[in-house]
Z-matrix of the N, CA and C atoms (Angstrom, degrees):
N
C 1 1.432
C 2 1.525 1 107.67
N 3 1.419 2 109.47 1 124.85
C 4 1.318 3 99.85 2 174.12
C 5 1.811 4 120.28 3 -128.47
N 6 1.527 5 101.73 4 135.54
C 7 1.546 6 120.21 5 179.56
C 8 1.024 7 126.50 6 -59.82
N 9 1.670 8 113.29 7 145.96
C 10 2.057 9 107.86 8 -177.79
C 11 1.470 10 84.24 9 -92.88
N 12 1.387 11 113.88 10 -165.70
C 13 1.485 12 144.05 11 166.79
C 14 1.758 13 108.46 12 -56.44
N 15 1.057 14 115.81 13 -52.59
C 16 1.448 15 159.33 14 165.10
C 17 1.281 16 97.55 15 -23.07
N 18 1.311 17 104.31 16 -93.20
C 19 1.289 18 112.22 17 177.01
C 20 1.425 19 133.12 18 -54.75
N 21 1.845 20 106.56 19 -17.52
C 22 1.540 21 91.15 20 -171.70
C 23 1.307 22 105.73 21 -96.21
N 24 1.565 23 92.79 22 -9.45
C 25 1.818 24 98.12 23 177.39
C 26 1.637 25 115.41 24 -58.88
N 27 1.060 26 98.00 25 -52.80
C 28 1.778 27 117.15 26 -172.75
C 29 1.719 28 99.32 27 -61.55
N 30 1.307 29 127.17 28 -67.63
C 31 1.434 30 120.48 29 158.08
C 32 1.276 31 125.76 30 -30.71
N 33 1.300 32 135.62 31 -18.08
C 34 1.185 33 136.69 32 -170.16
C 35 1.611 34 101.57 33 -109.96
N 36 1.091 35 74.82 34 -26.56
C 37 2.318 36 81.37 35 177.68
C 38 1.668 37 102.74 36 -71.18
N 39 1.344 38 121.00 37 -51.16
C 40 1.323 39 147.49 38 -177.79
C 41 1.635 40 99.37 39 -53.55
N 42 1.119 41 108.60 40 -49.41
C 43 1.922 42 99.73 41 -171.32
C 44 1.391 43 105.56 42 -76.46
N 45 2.087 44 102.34 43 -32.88
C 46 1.744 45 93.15 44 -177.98
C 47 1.452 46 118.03 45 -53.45
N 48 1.728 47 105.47 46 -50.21
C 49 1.502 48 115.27 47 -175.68
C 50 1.523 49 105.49 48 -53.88
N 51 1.060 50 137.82 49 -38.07
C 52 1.418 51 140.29 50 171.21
C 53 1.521 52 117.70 51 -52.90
N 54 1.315 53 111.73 52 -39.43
C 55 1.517 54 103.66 53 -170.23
C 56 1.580 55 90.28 54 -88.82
N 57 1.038 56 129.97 55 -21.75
C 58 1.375 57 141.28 56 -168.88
C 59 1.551 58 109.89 57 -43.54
N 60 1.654 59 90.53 58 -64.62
C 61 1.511 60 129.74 59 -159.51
C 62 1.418 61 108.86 60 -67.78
N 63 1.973 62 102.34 61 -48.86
C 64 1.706 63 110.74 62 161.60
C 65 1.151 64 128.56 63 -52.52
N 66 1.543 65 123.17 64 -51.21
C 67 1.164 66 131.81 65 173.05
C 68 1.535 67 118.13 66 -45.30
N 69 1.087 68 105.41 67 -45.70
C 70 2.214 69 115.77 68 170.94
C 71 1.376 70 91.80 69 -72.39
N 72 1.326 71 155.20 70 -60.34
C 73 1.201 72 144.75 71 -170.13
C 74 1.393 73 109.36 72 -58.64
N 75 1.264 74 146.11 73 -62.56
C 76 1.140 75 140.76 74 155.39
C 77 1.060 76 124.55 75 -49.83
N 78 1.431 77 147.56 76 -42.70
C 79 1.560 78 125.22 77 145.43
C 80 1.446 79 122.03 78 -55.97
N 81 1.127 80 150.20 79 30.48
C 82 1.623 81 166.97 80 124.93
C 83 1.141 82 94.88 81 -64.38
N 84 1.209 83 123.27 82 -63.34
C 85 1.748 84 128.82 83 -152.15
C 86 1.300 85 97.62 84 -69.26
N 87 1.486 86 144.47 85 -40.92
C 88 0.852 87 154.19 86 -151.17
C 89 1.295 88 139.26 87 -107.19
N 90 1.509 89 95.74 88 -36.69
C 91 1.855 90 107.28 89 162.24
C 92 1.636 91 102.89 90 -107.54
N 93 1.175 92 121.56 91 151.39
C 94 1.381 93 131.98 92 172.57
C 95 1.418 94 109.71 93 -109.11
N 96 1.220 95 152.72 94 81.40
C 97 1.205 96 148.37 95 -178.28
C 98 2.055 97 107.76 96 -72.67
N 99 1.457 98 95.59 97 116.96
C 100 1.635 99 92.37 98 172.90
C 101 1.406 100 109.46 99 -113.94
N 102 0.988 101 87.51 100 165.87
C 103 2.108 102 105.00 101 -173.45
C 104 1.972 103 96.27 102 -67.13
N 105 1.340 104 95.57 103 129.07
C 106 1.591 105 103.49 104 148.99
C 107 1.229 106 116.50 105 -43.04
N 108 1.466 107 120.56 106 166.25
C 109 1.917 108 123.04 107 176.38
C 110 1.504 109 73.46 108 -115.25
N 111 1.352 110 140.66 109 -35.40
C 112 1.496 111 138.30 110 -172.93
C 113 1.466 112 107.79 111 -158.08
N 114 1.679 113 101.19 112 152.45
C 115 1.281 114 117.12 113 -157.11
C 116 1.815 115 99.47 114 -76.57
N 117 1.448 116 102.11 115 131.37
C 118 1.625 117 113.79 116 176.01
C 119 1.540 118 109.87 117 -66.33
N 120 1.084 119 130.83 118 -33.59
C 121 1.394 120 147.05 119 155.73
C 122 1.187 121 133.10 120 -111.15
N 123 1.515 122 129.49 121 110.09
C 124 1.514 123 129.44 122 -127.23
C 125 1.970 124 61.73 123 -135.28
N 126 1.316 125 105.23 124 128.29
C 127 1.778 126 141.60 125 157.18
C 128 1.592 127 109.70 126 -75.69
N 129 1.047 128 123.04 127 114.62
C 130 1.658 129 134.32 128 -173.14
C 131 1.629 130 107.86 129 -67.69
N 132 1.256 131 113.15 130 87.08
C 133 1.652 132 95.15 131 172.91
C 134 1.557 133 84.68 132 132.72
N 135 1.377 134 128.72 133 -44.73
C 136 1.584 135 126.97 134 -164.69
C 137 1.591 136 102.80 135 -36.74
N 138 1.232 137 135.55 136 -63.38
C 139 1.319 138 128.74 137 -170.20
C 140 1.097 139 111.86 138 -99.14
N 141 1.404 140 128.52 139 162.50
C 142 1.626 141 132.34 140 170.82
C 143 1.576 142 103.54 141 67.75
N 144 1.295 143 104.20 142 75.48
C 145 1.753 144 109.00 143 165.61
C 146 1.587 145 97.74 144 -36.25
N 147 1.065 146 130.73 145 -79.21
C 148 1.242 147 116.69 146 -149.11
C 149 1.361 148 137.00 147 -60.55
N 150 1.286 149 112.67 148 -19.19
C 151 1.784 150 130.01 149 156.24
C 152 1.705 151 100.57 150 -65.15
N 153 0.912 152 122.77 151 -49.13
C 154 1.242 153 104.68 152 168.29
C 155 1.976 154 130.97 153 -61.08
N 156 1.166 155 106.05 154 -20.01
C 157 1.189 156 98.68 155 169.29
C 158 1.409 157 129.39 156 -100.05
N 159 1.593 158 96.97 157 -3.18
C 160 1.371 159 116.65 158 -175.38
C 161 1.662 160 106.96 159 -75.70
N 162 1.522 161 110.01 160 -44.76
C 163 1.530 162 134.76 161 -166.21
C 164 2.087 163 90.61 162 -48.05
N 165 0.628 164 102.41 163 -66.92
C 166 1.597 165 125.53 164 -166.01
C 167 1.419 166 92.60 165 -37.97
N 168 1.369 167 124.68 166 -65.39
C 169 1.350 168 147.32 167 167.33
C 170 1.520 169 132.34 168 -14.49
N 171 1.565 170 89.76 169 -44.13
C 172 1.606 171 111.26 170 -165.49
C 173 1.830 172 96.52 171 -117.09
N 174 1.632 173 125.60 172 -9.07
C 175 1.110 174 82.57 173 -174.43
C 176 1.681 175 79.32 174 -107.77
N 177 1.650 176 130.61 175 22.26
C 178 1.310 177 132.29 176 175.39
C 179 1.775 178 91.90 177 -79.11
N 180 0.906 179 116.05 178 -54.74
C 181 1.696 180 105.07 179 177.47
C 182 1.475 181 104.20 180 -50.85
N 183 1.391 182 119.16 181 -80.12
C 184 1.451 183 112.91 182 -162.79
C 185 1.904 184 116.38 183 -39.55
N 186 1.356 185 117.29 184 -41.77
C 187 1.452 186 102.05 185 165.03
C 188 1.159 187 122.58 186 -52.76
N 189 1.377 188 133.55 187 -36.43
C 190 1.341 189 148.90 188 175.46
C 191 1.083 190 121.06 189 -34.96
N 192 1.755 191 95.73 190 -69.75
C 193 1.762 192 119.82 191 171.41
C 194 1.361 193 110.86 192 -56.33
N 195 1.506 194 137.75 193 -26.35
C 196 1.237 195 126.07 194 -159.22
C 197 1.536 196 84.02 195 -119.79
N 198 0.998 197 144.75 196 0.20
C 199 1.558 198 145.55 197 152.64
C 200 2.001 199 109.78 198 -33.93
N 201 1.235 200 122.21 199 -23.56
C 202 1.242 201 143.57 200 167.60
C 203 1.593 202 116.98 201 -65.63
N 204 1.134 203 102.42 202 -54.59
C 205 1.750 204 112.66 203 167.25
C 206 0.707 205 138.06 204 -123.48
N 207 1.852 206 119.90 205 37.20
C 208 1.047 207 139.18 206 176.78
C 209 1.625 208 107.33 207 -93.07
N 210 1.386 209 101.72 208 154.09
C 211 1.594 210 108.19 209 -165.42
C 212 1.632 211 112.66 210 -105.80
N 213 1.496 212 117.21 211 116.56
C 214 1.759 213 107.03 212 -177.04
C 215 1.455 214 99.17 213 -61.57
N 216 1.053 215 126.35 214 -45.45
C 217 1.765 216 107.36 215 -167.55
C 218 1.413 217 114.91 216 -48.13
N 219 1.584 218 114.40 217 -37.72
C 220 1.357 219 110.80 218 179.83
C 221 1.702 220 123.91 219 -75.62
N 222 1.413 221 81.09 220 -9.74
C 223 1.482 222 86.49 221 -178.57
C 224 1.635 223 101.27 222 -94.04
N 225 1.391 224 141.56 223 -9.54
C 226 0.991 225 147.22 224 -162.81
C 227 1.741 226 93.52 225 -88.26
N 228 1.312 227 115.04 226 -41.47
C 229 1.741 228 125.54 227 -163.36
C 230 1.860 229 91.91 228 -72.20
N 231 1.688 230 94.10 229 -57.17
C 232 1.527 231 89.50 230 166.67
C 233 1.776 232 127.89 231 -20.20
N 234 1.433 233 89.03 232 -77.56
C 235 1.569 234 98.39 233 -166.85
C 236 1.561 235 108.87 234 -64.86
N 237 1.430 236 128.73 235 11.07
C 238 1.197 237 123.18 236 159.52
C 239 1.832 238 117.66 237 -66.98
N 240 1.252 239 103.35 238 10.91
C 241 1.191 240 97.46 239 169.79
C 242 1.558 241 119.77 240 -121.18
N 243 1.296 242 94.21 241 1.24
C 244 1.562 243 107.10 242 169.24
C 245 1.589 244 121.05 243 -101.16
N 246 1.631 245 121.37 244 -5.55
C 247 1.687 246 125.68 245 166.64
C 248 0.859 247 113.03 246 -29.00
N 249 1.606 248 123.58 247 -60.30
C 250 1.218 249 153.54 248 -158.57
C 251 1.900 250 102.92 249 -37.20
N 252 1.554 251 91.15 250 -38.49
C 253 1.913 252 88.63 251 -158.21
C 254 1.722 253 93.33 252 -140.07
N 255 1.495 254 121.64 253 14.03
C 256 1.096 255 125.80 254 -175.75
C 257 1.530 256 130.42 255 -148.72
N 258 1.223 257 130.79 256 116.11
C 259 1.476 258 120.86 257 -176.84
C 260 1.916 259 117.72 258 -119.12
N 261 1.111 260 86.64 259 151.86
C 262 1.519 261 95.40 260 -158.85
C 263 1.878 262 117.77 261 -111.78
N 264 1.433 263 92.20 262 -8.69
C 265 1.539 264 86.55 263 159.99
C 266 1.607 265 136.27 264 -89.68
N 267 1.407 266 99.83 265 155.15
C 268 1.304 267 107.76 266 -161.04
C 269 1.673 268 111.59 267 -62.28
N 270 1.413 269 104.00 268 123.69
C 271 1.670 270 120.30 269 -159.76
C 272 1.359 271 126.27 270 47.94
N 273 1.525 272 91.83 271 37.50
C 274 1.486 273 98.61 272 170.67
C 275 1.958 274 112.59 273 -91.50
N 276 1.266 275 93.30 274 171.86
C 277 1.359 276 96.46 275 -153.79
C 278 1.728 277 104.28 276 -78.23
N 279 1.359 278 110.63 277 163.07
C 280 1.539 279 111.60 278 179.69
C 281 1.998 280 100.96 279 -79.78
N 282 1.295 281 113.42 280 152.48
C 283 1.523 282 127.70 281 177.94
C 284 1.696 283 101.12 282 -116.18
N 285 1.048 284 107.84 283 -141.45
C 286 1.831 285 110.29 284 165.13
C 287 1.301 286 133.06 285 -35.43
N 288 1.857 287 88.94 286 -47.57
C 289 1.721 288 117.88 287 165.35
C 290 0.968 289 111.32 288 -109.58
N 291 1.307 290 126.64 289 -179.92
C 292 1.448 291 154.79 290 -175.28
C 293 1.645 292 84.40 291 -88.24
N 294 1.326 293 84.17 292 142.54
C 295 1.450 294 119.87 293 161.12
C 296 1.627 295 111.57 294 -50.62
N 297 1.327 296 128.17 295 127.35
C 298 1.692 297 111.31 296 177.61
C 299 1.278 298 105.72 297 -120.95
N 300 1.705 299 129.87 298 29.69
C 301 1.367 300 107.43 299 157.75
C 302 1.863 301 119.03 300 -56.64
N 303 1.755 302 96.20 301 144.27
C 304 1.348 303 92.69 302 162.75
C 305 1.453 304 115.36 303 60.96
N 306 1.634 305 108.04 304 16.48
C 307 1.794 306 125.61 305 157.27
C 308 1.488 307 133.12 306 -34.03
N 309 1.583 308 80.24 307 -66.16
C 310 2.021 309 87.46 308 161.94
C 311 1.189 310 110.80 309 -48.43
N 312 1.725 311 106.57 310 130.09
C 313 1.330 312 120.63 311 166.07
C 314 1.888 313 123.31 312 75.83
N 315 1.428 314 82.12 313 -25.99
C 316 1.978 315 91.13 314 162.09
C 317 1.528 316 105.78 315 -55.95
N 318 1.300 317 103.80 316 152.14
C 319 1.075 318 115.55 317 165.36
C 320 1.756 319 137.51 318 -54.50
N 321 0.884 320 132.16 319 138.74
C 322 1.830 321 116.54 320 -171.72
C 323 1.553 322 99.93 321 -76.06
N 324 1.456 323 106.59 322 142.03
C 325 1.602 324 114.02 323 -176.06
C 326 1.212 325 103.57 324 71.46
N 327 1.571 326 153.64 325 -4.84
C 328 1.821 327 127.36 326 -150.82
C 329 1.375 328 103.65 327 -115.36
N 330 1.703 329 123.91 328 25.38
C 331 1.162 330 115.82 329 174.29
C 332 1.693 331 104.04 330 -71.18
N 333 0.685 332 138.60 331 150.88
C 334 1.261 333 165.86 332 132.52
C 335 1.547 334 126.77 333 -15.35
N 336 1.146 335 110.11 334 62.00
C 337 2.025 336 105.62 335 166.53
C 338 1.414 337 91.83 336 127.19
N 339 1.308 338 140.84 337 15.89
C 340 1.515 339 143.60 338 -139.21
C 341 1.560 340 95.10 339 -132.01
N 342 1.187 341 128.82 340 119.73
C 343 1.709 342 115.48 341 162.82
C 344 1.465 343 104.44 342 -99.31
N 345 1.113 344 90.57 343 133.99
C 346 1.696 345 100.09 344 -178.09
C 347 1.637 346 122.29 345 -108.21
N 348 0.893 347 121.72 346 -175.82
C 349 1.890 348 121.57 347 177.25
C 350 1.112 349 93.43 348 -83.10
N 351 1.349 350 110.81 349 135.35
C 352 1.527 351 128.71 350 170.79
C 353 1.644 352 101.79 351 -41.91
N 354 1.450 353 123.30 352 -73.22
C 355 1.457 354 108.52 353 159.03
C 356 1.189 355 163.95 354 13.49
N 357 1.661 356 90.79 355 -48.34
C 358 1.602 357 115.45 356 -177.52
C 359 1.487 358 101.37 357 -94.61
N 360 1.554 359 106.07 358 -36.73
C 361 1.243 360 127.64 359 178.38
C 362 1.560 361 112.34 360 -38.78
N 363 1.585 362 104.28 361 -68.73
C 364 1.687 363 133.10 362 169.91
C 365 1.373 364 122.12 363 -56.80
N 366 1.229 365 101.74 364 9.52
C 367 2.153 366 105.66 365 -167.64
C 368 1.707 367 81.88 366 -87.00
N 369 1.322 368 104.90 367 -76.69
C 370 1.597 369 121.54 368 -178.19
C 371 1.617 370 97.02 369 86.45
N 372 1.436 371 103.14 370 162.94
C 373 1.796 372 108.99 371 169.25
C 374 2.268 373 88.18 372 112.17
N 375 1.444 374 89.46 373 -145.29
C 376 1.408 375 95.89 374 -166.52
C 377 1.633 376 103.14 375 -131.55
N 378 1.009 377 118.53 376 155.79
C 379 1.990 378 117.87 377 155.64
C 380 1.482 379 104.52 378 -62.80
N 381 1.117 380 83.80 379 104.24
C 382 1.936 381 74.44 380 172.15
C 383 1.756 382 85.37 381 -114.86
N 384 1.630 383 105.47 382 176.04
C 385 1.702 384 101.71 383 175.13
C 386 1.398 385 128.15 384 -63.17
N 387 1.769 386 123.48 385 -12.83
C 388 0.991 387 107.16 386 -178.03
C 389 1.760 388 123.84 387 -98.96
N 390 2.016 389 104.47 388 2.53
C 391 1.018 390 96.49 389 -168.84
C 392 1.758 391 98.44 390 -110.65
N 393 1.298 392 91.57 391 8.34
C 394 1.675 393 109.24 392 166.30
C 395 1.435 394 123.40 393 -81.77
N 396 1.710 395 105.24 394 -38.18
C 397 1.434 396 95.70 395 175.88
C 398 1.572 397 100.43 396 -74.61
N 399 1.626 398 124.51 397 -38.99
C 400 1.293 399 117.55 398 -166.81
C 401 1.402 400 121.15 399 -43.15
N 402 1.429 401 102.01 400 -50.31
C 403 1.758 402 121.53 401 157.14
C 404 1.503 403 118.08 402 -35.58
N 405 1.279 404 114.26 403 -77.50
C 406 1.360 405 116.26 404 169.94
C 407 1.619 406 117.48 405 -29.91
N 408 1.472 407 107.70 406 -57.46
C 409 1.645 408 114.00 407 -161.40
C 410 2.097 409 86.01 408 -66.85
N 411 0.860 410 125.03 409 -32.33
C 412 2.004 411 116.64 410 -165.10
C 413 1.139 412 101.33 411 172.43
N 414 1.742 413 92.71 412 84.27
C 415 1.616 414 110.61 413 156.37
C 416 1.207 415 118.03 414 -39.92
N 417 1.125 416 122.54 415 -78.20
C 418 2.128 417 114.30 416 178.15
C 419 1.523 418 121.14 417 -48.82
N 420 1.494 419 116.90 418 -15.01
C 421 1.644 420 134.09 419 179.27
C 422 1.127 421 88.24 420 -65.37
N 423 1.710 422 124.87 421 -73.37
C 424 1.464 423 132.08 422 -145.61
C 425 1.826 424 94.96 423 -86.37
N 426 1.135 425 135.59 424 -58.42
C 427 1.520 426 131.93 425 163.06
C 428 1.683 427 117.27 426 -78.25
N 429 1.120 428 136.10 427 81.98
C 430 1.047 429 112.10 428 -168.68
C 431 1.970 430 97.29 429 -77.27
N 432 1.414 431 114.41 430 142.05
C 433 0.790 432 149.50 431 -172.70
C 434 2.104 433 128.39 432 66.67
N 435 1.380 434 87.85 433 56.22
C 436 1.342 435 116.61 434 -166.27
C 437 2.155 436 98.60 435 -84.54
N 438 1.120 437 74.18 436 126.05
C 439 1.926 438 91.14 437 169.92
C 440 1.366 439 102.21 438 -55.79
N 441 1.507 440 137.21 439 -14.61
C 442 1.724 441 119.69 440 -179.44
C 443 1.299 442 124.93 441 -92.22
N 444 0.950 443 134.16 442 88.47
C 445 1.668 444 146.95 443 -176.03
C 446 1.279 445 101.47 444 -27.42
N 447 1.802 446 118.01 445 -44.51
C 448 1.489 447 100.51 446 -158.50
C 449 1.939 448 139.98 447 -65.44
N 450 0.857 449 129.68 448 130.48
C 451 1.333 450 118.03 449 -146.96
C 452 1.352 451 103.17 450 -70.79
N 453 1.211 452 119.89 451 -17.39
C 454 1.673 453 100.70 452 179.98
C 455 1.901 454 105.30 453 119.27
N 456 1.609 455 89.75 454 132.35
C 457 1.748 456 96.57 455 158.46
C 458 1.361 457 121.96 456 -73.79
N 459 1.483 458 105.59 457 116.53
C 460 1.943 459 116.32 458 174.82
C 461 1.564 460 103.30 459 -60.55
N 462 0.948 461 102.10 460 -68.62
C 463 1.879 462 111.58 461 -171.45
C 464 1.336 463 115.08 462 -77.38
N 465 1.662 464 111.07 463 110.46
C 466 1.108 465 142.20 464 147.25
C 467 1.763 466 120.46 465 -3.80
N 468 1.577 467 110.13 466 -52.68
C 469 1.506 468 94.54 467 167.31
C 470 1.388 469 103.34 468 -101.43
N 471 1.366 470 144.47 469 21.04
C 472 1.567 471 100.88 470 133.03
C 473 0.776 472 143.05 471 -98.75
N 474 1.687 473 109.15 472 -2.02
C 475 1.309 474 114.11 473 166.81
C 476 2.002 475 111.49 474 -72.53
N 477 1.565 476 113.63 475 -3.82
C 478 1.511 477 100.66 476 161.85
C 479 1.392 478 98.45 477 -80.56
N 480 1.254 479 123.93 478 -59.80
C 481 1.716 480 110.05 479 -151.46
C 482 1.915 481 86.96 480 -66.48
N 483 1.158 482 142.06 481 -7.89
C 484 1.583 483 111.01 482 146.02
C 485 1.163 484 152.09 483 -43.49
N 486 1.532 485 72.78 484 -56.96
C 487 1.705 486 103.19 485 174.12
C 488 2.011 487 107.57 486 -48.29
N 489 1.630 488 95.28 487 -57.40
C 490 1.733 489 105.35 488 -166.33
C 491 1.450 490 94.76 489 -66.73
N 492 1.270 491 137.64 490 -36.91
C 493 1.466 492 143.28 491 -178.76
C 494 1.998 493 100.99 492 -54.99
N 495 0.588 494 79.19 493 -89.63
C 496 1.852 495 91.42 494 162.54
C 497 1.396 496 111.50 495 -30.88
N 498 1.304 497 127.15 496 -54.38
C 499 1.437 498 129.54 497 -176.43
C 500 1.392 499 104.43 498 -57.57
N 501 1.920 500 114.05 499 -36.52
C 502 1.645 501 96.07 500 -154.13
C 503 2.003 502 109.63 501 -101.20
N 504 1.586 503 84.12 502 10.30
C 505 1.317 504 98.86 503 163.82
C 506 2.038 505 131.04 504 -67.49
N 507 1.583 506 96.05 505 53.99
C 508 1.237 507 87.46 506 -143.70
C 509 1.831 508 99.22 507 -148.09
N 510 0.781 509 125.62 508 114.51
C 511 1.550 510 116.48 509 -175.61
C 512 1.760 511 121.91 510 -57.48
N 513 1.835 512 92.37 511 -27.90
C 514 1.882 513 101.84 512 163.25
C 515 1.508 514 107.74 513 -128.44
N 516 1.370 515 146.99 514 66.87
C 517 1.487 516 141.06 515 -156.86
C 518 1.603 517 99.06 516 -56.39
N 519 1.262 518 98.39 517 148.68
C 520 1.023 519 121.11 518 -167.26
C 521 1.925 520 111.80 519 -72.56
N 522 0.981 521 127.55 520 157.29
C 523 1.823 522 108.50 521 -172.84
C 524 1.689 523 103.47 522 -91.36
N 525 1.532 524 101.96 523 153.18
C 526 1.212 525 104.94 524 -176.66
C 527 2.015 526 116.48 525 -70.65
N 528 1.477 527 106.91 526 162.60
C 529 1.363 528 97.56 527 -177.76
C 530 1.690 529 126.55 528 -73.59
């Protein structure tokens, strides 16, 4: 008996799906997977909404407090990871983001030539330092549904030497709190 192309193709599909199908049947047979009594890797925030919104809260003060002896140079090395979508000279042009000379105390959304998330739009008020670090620590936390991808500074002092980096971006910086 002899085979087209056709056929040996389709036969050959047929044995793959077969060994396929065995192979999952015999690893069933073989490993027993049982339920945890508790999770081996516990996710920070997964349960109890409210520790999670609290967290944000407390380490928005502690940048605050250390906003005093926080260092702009370090905060300058920092924001090398924000070029990418941000520029910082004075009347320089917006990129991804708005331009943030002279941030502190500007208004939220009122840079100039920048379309922003309706969101940012609806916050209203000013940058003052504490709704800057909030920003910093989880952009979509503090705006939820904010155009900035970036996830946010964890640690408290760099989000000060941000903050002071940011502050001295400024021809009169604004005084600390």
């Amino acid at each position: 008996m002899k085979f087209g192309w056709f056929e040996k193709i389709a036969f050959g599909l047929l044995i793959a799906a077969w060994a396929a199908y065995g192979s999952h049947f015999l690893d069933d047979s073989l490993v027993h997977a049982e339920d945890l009594k508790k999770p081996a890797y516990v996710v920070a925030g997964e349960a109890g909404g409210g520790a999670k919104e609290a967290a944000p809260a407390a380490a928005a003060e502690n940048a605050v407090t250390l906003l005093a002896s926080a260092a702009p140079d370090k905060g300058a090395k920092i924001f090398k990871k924000c070029k990418a979508c941000h520029t910082t000279e004075k009347g320089g042009k917006n990129k991804v983001g708005p331009n943030l000379w002279d941030i502190v105390g500007k208004g939220k959304a009122a840079v100039g030539g920048f379309k922003y998330s309706d969101v940012l739009k609806g916050l209203g008020g000013d940058w003052n330092y504490a709704d800057l670090d909030a920003f910093l620590a989880n952009p979509k936390g503090f705006a939820k549904g904010t155009k900035m991808s970036f996830a946010g500074l964890k640690k408290a002092g760099d989000r000060a030497a941000m903050l002071a980096y940011l502050r001295s971006l400024s021809d009169s910086p604004k005084p600390l709190p």
